[in-house]
C-alpha positions as a printed Julia matrix, in Angstrom:
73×3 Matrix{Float64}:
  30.39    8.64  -22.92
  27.75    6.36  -21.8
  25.23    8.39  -18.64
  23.33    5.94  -16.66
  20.28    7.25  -14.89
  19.97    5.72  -11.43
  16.55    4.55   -9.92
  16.36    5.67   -6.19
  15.74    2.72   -3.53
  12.72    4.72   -2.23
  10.86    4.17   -5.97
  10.93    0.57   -4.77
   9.89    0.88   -1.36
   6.63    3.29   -2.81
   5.68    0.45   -5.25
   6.12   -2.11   -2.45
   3.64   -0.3     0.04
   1.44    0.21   -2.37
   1.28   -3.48   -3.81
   0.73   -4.29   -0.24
  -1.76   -1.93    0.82
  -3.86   -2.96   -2.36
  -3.61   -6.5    -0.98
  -3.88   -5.43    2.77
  -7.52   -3.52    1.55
  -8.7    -5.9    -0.82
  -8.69   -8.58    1.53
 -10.04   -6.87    4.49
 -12.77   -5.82    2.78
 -13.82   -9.24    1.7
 -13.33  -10.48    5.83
 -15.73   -6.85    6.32
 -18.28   -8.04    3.75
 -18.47  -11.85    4.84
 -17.28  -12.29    8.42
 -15.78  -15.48    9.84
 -17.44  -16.55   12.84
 -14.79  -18.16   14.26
 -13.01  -15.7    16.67
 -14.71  -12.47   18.33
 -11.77   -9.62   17.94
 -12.15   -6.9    20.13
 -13.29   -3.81   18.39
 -13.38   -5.74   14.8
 -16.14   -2.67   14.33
 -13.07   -0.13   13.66
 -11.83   -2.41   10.32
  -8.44   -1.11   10.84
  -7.39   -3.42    8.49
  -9.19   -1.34    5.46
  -7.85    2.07    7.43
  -4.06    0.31    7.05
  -4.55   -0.4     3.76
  -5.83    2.75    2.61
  -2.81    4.54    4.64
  -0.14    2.18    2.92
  -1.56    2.91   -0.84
  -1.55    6.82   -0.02
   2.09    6.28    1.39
   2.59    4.38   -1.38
   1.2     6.68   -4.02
   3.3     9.66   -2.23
   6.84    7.59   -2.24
   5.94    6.13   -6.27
   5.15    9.29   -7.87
   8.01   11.23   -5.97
  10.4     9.49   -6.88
   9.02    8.29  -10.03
  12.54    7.73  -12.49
  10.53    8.96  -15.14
  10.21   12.82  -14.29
  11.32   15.59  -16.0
  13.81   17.14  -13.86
């Protein structure tokens, strides 16, 4: 008899967030570190770009390693 170990959806959904997050963070910090001058954003001072990021990748982080299909059980 053949067992097949199932990988839960919410593995997927952790690596998702936090492949997006990285690239959410990474890129706001670039616009943070050389402004375009362009458009004047109302409070652009906050960055909440880098404070999404950084909440995606610890969402992220949470979701992978929970549910991580490699764990002992």
């Amino acid at each position: 008899m053949v067992s097949r170990h199932s990988i839960s959806i919410w593995f997927f959904i952790g690596s998702l967030l936090l492949i997006y997050g990285v690239a959410i963070l990474i890129s706001n910090i670039f616009e943070a570190i050389s402004p375009s001058q362009q458009h004047t954003i109302v409070l652009k001072e906050l960055n909440f770009g880098i404070w999404w990021g950084l909440l995606l990748i610890i969402i992220g982080a949470v979701y992978f390693y929970s549910f991580r299909p490699w764990k002992k059980k």
